[in-house]
C-alpha positions as CSV (number, residue, x, y, z in Angstrom):
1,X,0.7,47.4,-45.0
2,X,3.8,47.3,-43.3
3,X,2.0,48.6,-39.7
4,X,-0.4,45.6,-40.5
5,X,1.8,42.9,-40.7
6,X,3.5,44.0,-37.2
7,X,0.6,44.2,-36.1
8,X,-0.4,40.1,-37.3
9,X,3.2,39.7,-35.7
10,X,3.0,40.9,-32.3
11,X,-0.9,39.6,-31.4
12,X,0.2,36.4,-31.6
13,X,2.9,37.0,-29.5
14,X,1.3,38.7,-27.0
15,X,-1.6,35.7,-26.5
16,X,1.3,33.5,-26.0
17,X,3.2,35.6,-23.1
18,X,-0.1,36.0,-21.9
19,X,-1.2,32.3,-21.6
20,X,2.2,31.3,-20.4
21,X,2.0,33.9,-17.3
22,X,-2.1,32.7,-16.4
23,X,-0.5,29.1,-16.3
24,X,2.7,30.5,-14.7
25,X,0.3,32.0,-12.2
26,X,-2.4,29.6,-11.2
27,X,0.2,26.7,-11.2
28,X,2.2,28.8,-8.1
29,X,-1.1,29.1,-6.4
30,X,-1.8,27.1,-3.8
31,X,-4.4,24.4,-4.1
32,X,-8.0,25.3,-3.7
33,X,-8.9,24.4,-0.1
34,X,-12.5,22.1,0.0
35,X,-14.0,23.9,3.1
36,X,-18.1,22.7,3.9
37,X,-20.7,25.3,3.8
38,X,-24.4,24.9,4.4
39,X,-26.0,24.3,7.9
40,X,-23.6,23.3,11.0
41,X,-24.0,20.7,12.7
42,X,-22.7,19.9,16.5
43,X,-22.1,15.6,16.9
44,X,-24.1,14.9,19.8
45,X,-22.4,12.1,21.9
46,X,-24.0,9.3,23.9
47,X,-22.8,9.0,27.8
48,X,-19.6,7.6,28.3
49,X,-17.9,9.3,25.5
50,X,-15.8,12.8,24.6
51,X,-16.4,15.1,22.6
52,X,-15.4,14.2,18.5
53,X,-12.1,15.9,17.8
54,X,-12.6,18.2,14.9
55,X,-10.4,19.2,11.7
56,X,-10.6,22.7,11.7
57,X,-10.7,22.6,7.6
58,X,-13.6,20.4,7.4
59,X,-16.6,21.6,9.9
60,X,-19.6,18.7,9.6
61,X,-22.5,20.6,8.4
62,X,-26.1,19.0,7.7
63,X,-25.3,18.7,3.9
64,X,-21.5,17.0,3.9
65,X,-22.5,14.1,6.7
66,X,-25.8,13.7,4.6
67,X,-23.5,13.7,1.3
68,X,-20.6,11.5,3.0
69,X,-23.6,8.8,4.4
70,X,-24.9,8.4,0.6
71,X,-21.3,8.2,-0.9
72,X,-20.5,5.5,2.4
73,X,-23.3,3.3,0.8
74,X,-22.3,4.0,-2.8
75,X,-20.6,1.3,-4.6
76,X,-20.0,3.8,-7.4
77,X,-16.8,4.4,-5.9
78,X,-15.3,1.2,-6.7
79,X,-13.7,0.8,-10.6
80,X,-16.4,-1.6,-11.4
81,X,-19.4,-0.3,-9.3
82,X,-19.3,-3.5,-7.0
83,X,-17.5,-2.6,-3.6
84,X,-18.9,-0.1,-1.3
85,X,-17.3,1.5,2.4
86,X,-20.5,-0.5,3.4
87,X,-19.0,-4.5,1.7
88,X,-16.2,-4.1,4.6
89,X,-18.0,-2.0,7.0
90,X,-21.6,-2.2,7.7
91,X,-24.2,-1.8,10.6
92,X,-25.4,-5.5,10.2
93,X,-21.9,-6.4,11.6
94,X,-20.9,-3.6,14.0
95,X,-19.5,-2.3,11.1
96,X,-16.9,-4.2,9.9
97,X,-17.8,-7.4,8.2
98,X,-18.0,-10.2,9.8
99,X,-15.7,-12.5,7.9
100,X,-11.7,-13.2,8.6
101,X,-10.8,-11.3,5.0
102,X,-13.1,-8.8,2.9
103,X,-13.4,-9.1,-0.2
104,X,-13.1,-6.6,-2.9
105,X,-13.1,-6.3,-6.7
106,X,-13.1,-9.3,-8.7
107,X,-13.2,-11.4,-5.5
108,X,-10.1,-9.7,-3.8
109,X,-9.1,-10.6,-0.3
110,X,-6.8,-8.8,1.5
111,X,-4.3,-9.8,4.3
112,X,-6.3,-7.6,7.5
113,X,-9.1,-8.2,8.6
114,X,-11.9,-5.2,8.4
115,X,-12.0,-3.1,11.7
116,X,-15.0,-1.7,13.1
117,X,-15.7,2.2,12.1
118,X,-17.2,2.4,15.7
119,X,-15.5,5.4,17.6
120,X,-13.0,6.1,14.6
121,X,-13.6,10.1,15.2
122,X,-11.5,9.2,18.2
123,X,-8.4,7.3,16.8
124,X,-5.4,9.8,16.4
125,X,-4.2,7.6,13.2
126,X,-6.0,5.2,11.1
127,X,-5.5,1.8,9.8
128,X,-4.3,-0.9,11.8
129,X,-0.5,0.3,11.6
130,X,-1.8,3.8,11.4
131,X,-0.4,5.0,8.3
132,X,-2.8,7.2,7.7
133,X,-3.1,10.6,9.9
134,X,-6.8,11.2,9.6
135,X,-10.2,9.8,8.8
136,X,-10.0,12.2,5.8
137,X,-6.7,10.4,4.2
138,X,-8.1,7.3,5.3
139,X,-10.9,7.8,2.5
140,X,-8.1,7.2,0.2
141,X,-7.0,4.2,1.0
142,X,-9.4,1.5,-0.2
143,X,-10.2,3.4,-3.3
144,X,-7.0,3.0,-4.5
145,X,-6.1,-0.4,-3.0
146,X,-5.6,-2.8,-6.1
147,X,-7.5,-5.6,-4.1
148,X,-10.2,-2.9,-2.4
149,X,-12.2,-0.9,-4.7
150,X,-9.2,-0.7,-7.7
151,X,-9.5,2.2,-8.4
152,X,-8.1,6.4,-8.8
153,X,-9.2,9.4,-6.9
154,X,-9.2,11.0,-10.3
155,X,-11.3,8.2,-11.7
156,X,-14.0,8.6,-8.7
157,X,-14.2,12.3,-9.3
158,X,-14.6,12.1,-13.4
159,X,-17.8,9.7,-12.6
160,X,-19.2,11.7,-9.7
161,X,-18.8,14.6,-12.3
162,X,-20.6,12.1,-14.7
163,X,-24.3,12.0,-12.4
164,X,-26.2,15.3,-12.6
165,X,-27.4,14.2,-9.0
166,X,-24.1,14.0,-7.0
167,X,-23.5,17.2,-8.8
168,X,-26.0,19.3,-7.4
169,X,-25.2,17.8,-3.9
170,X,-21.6,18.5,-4.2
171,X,-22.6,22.2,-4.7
172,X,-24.6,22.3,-1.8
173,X,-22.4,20.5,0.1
174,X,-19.0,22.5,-0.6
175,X,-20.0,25.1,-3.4
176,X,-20.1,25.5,-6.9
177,X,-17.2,23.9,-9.0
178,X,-15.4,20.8,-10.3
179,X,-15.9,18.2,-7.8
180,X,-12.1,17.3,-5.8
181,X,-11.9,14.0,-4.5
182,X,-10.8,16.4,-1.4
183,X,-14.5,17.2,-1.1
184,X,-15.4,13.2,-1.0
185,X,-13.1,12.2,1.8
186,X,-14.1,15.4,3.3
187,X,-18.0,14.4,3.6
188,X,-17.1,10.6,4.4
189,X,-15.2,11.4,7.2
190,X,-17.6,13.8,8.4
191,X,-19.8,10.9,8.4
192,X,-17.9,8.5,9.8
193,X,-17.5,10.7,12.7
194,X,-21.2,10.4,13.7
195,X,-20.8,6.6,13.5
196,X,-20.5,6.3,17.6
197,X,-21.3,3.7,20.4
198,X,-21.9,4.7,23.7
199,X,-24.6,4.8,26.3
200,X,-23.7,0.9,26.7
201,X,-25.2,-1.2,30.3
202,X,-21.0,-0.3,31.0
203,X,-21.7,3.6,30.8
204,X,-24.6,3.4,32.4
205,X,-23.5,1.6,35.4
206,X,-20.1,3.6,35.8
207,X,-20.8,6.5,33.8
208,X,-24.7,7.2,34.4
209,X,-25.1,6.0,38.3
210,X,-27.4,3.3,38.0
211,X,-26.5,0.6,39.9
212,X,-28.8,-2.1,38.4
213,X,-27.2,-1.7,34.9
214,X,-24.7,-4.0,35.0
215,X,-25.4,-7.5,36.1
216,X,-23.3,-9.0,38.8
217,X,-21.2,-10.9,36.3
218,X,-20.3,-8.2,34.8
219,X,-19.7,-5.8,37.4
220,X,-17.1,-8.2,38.4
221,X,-15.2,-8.8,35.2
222,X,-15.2,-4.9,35.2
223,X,-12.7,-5.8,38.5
224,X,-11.0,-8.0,36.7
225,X,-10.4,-5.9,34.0
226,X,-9.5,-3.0,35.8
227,X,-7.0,-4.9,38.3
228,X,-3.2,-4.6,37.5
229,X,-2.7,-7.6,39.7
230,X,-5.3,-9.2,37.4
231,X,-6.3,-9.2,33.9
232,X,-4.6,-5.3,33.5
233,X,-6.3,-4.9,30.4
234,X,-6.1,-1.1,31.4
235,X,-2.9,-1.2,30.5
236,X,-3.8,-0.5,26.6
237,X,-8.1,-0.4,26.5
238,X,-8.2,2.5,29.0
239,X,-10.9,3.4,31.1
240,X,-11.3,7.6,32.3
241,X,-13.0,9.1,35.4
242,X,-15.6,10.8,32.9
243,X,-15.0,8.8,29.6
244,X,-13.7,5.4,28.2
245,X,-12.1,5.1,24.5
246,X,-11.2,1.4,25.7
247,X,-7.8,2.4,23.8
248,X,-4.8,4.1,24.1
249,X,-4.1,4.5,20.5
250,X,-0.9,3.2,20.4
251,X,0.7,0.0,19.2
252,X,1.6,-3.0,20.6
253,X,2.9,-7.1,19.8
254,X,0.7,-9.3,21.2
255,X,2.7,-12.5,19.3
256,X,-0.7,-12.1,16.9
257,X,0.1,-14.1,13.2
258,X,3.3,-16.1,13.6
259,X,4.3,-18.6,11.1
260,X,5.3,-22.4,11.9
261,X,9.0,-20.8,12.6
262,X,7.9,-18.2,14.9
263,X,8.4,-15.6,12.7
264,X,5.9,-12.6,12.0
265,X,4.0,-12.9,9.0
266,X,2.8,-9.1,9.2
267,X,5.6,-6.4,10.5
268,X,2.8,-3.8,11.3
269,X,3.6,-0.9,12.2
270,X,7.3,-1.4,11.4
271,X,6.4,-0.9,7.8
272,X,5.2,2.9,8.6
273,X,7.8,4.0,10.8
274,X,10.9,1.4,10.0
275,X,11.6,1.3,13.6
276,X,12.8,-2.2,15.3
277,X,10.6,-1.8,18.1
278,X,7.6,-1.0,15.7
279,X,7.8,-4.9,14.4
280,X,4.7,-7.0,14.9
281,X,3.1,-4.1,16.6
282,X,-0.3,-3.2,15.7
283,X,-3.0,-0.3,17.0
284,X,-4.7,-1.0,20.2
285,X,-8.5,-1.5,19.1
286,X,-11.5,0.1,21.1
287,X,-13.4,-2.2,22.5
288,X,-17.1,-0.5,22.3
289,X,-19.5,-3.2,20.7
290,X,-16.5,-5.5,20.2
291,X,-19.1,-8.6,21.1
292,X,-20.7,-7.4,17.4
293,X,-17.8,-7.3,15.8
294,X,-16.1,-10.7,15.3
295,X,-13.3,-12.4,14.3
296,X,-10.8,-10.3,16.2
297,X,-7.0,-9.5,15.9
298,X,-5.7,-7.8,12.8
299,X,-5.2,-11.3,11.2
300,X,-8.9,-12.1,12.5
301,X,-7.5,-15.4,13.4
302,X,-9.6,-15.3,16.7
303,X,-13.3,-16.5,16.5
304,X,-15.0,-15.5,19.3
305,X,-14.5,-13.1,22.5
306,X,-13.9,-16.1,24.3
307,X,-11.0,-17.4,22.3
308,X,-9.6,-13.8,22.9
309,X,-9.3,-14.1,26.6
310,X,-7.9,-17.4,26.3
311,X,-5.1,-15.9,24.3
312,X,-4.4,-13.6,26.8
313,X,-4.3,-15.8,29.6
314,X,-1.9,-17.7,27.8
315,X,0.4,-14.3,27.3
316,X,0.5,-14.4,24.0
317,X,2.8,-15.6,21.0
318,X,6.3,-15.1,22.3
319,X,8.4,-13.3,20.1
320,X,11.5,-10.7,19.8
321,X,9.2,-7.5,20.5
322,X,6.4,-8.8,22.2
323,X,4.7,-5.8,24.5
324,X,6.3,-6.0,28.0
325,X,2.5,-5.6,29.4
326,X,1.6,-9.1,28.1
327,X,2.3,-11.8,31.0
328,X,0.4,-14.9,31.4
329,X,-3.4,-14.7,33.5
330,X,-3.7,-18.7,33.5
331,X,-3.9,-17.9,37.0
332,X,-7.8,-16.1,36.2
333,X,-9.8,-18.7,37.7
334,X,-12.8,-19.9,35.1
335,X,-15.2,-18.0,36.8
336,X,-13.6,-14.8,36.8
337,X,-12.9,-15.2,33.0
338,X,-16.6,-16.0,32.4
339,X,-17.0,-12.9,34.2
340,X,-14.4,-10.6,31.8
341,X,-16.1,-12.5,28.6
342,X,-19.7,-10.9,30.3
343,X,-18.2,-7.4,31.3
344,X,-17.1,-7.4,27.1
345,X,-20.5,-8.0,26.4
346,X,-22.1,-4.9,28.2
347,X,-19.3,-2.6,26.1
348,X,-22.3,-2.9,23.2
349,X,-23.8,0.4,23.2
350,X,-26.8,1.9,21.1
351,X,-26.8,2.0,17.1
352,X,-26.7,5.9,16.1
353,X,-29.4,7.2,14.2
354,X,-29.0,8.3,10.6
355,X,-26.1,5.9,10.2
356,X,-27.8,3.1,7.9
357,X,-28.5,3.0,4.3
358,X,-30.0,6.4,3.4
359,X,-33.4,6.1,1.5
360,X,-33.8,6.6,-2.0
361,X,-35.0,10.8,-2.7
C-alpha cells in the first residue's frame, strides 16, 4: 500500500519535470525557418533590366509566386475583408493607385501617397523612407497599419488557418504545418518580384540597337536627361551601360511638402535613422512606367509628369537640407522640356504576364 502511494506520488511529479523540460526545450530552439519547396522557378527579365536579387531563405518556386499572386488580390487580409495589396497597388494604375491618398479600412487615408510595385525586387529598402529592409518585411507593414488593412499578423494567420483552401496551398507551397505569417510575406514577395517593367521604346533604343524606337523627341530629352550641364537627372534616376534602375536607392530633399512657414510637414527618412541630414529626405523613385503612375512625389502633390519637370526647373522648395544636386533648369528652353516630358513617356515598358487577378480554380 505504502509502494502504491509513492508510486501516485512520484508519476505526477515526473509529468510535471517532464513538461517543464519539452517547454524548456522547444522555447530555446530557434524559430522554425519558412523555406519554399515545390518547383523552382528562374524570374525571367525583359531587356533593359538585371537580374532580381534573391533572399537566399526564400527561393520563388511555381507554387509560392502562384500562392503570393492570390494572397496579393485577397482582401481577406484586411481585419474586415475590404482592403486588398491590390486597393493601393493595382495593374489598372501601374500599380499604385491613382489617387493622392489610399484609402483603407473604414475609409482610412494615410499621409503617403501609394508607390508603384514596379521594379520593387530591385530597391535595397522599402517604403518611401525605407524602413523596411526587404520586400518580405514590407508585407507587414500595411497589415498592421491602423489606417491600412487594421489588422495582426497573428489575426491573418488564424483566418488563413480558418479556409480549408489556403490550407492545402500553404502545404504545397511551404510544407505541412501551422501556417506562419512568415510563409505569407514569403510568397507575396516572391510575387512581387515578378511584377517588372522593361523592354520599354527606351530599352529598345539604347538597350536593344534599334534605332527607330525612340522618336526624335525623345531621343533628345534622353540628352537632356543625361547631360550634367543640363537637366542631370542622372544624378539620382541612373542610367547603366547594360541596365537602367532609373534610381540610385538612396534618399534625397527635394523641398517636397512644406507648410505655409517653410517647414517640413513629413521628416522622412529622419524618422528611421534620427540623423539631421536624413530630414525631408525621401527614396529616389524608379522611373520605369512613371507616365502610368500619377500623382507623383511622396505627398503626391504633383499632378502630372509635366508639373514634375516644372518643379525641377524651378529647383525645388528651398529648405535647411535640401539635396546639393537640385539647382534651378529655368534655363531648359520649352522645347527641350517638351522633349524630357516625351523621353518619360517611352520609360513605359510591357505589363508582365501572370501579374493580374488570378482566375477563380
Amino acid at each position: 500500500m505504502t509502494s502504491r502511494k509513492a508510486l501516485l506520488l512520484v508519476v505526477p511529479i515526473v509529468v510535471v519535470i517532464a513538461v517543464v523540460w519539452i517547454y524548456r526545450t522547444r522555447k530555446s530552439e530557434p524559430p522554425h525557418a519558412a523555406l519554399p519547396i515545390g518547383t523552382p522557378v528562374l524570374i525571367g527579365v525583359p531587356l533593359g533590366l538585371p537580374p532580381v536579387p534573391i533572399p537566399a531563405d526564400n527561393p520563388p518556386t511555381a507554387e509560392t509566386i502562384a500562392l503570393g499572386r492570390k494572397l496579393y488580390y485577397d482582401p481577406l487580409l484586411s481585419v474586415d475583408d475590404t482592403v486588398a495589396c491590390a486597393t493601393c497597388h493595382t495593374p489598372d494604375f501601374g500599380f499604385s493607385d491613382g489617387k493622392q491618398f489610399s484609402e483603407g479600412v473604414k475609409g482610412q487615408k494615410g499621409g503617403r501617397n501609394a508607390p508603384t510595385v514596379f521594379n520593387v525586387a530591385y530597391y535595397t529598402t522599402q517604403f518611401w523612407d525605407g524602413r523596411a529592409p526587404s520586400l518580405e518585411k514590407q508585407a507587414e507593414g500595411p497589415v498592421q497599419a491602423p489606417v491600412e488593412m487594421g489588422q495582426t499578423l497573428e489575426g491573418v494567420e488564424e483566418k488563413l488557418m480558418a479556409d480549408s483552401s489556403y490550407r492545402s496551398e500553404f502545404e504545397r507551397a511551404f510544407g505541412p504545418g501551422r501556417i506562419t505569417y512568415e510563409m505569407v510575406e514569403k510568397a507575396i514577395a516572391s510575387f512581387e518580384r515578378t511584377i517588372l517593367s522593361g523592354n520599354s521604346p527606351f530599352d529598345r533604343y539604347f538597350y536593344g540597337g534599334d534605332e527607330e524606337a525612340l522618336s526624335e523627341s525623345a531621343q533628345r530629352g534622353l540628352a537632356v536627361f543625361r547631360d550634367p550641364e543640363k537637366g542631370n537627372c542622372i544624378a539620382c534616376h541612373t542610367i547603366g551601360e547594360t541596365y537602367a534602375l532609373f534610381t540610385d536607392n538612396e534618399f534625397h530633399n527635394l523641398g517636397v511638402d512644406l507648410d505655409p512657414q517653410g517647414e517640413l510637414k513629413d521628416l522622412g527618412r529622419y524618422e528611421v535613422t534620427q540623423n539631421e541630414s536624413d530630414k525631408g529626405a525621401f527614396k529616389t523613385p524608379s522611373l520605369r512606367s512613371v507616365a502610368l503612375t500619377a500623382p507623383y512625389m511622396h505627398d503626391g502633390s504633383l499632378k502630372t509628369l509635366s508639373d514634375v519637370i516644372d518643379f525641377y526647373v524651378g529647383g525645388g522648395s528651398s529648405n535647411p537640407w535640401l539635396d546639393e544636386e537640385m539647382k534651378a533648369l529655368d534655363f531648359l528652353t520649352f522645347p527641350e522640356r517638351a522633349d524630357l516630358l516625351a523621353f518619360l513617356e517611352s520609360l513605359t515598358g510591357e505589363m508582365p504576364p501572370n501579374v493580374g487577378v488570378p482566375e477563380a480554380p
